[in-house]
C-alpha positions in Angstrom: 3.4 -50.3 194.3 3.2 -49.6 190.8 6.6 -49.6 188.4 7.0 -46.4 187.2 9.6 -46.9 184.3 8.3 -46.9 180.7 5.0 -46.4 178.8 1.7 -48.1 179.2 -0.3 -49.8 176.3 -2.8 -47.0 176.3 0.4 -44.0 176.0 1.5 -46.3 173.6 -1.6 -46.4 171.1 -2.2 -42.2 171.8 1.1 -41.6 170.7 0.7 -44.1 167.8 -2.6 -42.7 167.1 -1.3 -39.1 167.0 1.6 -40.3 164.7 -0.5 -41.8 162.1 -2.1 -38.5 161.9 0.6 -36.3 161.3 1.6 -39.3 158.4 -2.0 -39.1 156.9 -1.9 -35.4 156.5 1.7 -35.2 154.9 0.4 -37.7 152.1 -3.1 -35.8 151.4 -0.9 -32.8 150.4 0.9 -34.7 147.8 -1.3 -34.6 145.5 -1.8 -31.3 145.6 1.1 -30.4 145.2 1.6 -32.7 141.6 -1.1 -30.3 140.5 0.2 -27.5 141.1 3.4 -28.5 140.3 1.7 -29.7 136.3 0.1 -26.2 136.3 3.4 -24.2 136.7 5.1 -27.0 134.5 2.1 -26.0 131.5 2.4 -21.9 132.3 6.5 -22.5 131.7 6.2 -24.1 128.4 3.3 -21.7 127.3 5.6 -18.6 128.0 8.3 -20.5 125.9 5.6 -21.0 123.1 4.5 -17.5 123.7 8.2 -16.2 123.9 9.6 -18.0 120.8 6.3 -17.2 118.4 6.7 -13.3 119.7 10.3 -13.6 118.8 9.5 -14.3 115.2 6.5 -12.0 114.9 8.8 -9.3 115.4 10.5 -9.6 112.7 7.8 -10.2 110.5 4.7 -9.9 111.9 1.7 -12.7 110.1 -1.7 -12.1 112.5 -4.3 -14.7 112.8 -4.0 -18.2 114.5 -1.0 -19.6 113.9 -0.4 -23.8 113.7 -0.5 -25.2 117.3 2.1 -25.9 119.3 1.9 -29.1 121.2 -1.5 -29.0 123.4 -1.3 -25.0 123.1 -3.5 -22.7 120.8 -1.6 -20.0 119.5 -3.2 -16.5 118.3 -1.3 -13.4 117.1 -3.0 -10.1 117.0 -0.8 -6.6 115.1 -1.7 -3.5 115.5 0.5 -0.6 114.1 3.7 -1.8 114.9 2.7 -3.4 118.3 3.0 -7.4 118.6 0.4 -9.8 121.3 0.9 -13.5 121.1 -1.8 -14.9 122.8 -1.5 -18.9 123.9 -3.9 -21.1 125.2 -5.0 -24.5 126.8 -6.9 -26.4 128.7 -6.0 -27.4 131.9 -7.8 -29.2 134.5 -11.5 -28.5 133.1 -10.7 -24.6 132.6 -9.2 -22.4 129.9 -5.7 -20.6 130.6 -3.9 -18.3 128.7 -0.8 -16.1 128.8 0.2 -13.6 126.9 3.3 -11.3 125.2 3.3 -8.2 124.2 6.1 -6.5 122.0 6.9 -3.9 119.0 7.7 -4.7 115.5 11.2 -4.0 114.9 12.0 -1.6 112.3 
């Protein structure tokens, strides 16, 4: 009669088996999470760009491109009294850009 406590060799390797999968699928998501997590790192700090340069356009508005900031391109475009900052960069092979919007104080 065969002993009926324990696992065998071949439970043994499944459950193994099965494990390593589970392992190998956790550490292909890594890496996409670091990109994802440099492309919301690079949106932050080109809202801040955007943000600060709008901040000072309000109060005295000077269109054109402006000096860049960093790795970010920053344009400025008035209208009447209305204010865009425009900032951009490239990011993994493709152009991003984020804008602000405001009003000339007065």
């Amino acid at each position: 009669m065969r002993n009926k406590g324990g696992f065998s060799l071949i439970e043994s390797m499944v459950s193994v088996f099965i494990s390593s999968l589970f392992v190998l699928g956790a550490a292909s998501a890594l890496p996409v999470a670091a990109v994802g997590e440099k492309k919301m790192e690079h949106r932050l700090e080109a809202r801040q760009v955007a943000q600060q340069v709008l901040q000072s356009q309000l109060v005295e508005p000077q269109p054109g491109v402006q000096p860049a900031v960093d790795k970010y391109r920053v344009t400025v475009s008035v209208r009447q009294t209305d204010v865009v900052v425009q900032v951009s960069w490239q990011e993994f092979g493709t152009n991003q850009t984020i804008l602000a919007e405001g009003r000339v104080l007065q």
